[in-house]
N, C-alpha and C positions, 0 to 999 in steps of 0.2 A: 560784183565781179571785179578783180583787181585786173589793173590794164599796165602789162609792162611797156616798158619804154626802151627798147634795143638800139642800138646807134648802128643795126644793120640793117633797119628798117627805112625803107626810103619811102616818106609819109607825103602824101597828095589832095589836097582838099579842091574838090570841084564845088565848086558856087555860084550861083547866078547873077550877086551883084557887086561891085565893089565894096561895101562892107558888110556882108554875110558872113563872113571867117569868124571876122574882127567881133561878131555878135556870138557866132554859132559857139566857137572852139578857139578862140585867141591864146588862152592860158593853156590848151591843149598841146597846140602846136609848139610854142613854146618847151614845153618841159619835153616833147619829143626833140627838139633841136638842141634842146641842151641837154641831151641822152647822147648826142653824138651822131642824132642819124641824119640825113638831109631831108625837108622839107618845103615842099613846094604849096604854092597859092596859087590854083587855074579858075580863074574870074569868066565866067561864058559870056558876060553882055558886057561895053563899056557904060551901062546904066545912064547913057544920057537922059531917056526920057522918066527918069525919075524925081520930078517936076511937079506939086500939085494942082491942079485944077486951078485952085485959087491964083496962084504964086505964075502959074502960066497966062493967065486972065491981067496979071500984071505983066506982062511983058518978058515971065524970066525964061532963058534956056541955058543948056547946059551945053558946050563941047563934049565933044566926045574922048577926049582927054581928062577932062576935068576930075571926074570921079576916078579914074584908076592913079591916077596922078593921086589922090587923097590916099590911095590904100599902098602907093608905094614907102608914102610919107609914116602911117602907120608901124609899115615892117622895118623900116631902116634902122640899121646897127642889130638886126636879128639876128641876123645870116637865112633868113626864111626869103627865097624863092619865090619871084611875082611874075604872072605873067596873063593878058589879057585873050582872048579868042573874040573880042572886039564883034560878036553879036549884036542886035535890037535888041532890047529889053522890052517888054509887054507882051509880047505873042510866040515864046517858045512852044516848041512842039516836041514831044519826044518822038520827032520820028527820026527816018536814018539817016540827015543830016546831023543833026548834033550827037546823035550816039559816034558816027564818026568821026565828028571833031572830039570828042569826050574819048575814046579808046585812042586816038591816035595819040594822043595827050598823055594818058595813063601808060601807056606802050614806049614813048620816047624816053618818059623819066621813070619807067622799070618801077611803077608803082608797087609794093606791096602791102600798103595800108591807104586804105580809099575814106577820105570823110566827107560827107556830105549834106545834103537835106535830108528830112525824115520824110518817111513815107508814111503819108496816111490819109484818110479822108477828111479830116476836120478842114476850119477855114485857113488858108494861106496862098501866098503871094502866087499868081498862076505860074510865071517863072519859077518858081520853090519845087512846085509838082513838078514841072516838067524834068527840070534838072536833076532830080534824084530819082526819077523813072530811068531818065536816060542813062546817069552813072551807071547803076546798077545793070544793065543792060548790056552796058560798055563793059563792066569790070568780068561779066561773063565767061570773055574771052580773051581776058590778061591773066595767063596762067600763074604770074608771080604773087596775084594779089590775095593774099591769103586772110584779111583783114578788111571788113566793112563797118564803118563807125555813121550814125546818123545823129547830127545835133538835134537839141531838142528845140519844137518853134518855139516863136516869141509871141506871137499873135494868141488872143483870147480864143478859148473854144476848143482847145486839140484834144484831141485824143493819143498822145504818145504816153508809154511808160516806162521812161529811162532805168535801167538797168545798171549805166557803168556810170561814177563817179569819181570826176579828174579834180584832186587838189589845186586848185589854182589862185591859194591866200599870196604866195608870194608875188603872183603875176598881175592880182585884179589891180593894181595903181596904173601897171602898163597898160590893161585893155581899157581903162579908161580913160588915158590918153591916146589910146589908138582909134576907139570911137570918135574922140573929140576931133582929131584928125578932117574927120567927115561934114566938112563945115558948108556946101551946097546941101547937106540934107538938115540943118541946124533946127533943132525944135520939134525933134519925132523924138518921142518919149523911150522911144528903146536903144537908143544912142545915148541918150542922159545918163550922168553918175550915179542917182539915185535908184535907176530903176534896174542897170546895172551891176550894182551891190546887193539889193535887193533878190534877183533871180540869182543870184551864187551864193545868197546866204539859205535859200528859199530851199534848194534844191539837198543840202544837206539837213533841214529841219526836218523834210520828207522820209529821207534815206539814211541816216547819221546824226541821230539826234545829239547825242553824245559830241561828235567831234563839232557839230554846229554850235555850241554850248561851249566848245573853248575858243570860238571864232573863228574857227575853217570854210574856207568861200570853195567852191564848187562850180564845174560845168559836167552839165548828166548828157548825157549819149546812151542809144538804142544802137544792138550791136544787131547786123543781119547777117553776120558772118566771121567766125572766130577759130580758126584754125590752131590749135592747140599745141602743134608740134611745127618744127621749121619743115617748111616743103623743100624738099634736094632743090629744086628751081632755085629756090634764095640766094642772095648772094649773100658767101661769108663775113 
């Protein structure tokens, strides 16, 4: 499925952690901001307890600054949009709590393209679930939002089957500086360059074997909602 890029789309990515974008849809976002349209980053948790057991057991903690402070480091000189809704991380819930911080959010910046987490059952991060139950929930009732994009997870074991396929050769040097950015999380293999290049070359071997073969890098998204024609709503 081809995904245009309108510069009258005003694109919104709801995510649970401070670098969930930067993994999901980096090179996405991107080529939509460089379409002309604006672009925002809504982070639901300041991901302080994203902390391992082990690395806790040593004494480490995180401010509550620290991590979104890395992903604003990330987006700078984008012109992409950051901004925190300063949650707990580990124990979201989709209940009417956060679907109303998530609509009131989609509602202020006049969302009409929603990206998110994927929905599904396989294994991932409990905040992952819950945040893209609640989007989805949320976008319900933002009548401008005529577009729902779900990245595909990173985690072993899912079951999604990405459908849309975003070119993003020219951008993966940036998302791998924009991962690297993320240096309290230093040493998760899905933040790495190698593993990085690997999932964007991976995903067109799947879908594009052809354009993977003249070395075209990729991020796939699961689309739950594609409106085909502009809604009058829209802004021109």
């Amino acid at each position: 499925m081809p995904l245009l890029f309108s510069p009258s789309d005003r694109v919104v990515a709801v995510v649970a952690h401070p670098d969930d974008a930067e993994i999901l849809f980096f090179g996405t976002l991107r080529r939509w901001r460089e379409a002309g349209a604006e672009v925002a980053v809504v982070i639901v948790t300041n991901g302080a307890n994203g902390v391992s057991l082990t690395d806790q057991a040593d004494g480490a903690r995180l401010d509550a600054w620290a991590r979104p402070a890395e992903s604003a480091v990330s987006y700078e000189g984008t012109g992409i949009d950051l901004e925190c809704l300063d949650l707990a991380d580990g124990s979201l819930q989709p209940d009417r709590h956060l679907i109303s911080r998530i609509e009131a959010a989609l509602v202020r910046l006049e969302c009409t393209v929603l990206l998110t987490h994927p929905v599904h059952d396989g294994r991932d991060h409990q905040d992952h679930h819950a945040v893209s139950r609640a989007a989805l929930n949320a976008a319900a009732r933002v009548p401008l939002c005529t577009t729902i994009l779900h990245g595909q997870p990173f985690g072993p074991y899912q079951s999604v089957n990405p459908t849309v396929l975003v070119d993003i050769t020219d951008h993966i040097d940036a998302k791998v500086k924009a991962l690297q950015a993320h240096g309290t999380q230093s040493g998760r293999y899905y933040l790495g360059e190698p593993f990085t290049r690997h999932r964007a070359a991976a995903a067109g071997w799947d879908r594009l074997p052809h354009r993977a073969a003249e070395g075209r890098l990729f991020e796939a998204l699961v689309p739950s909602l594609v409106l085909l024609t502009d809604s009058p709503e829209r802004r021109p």
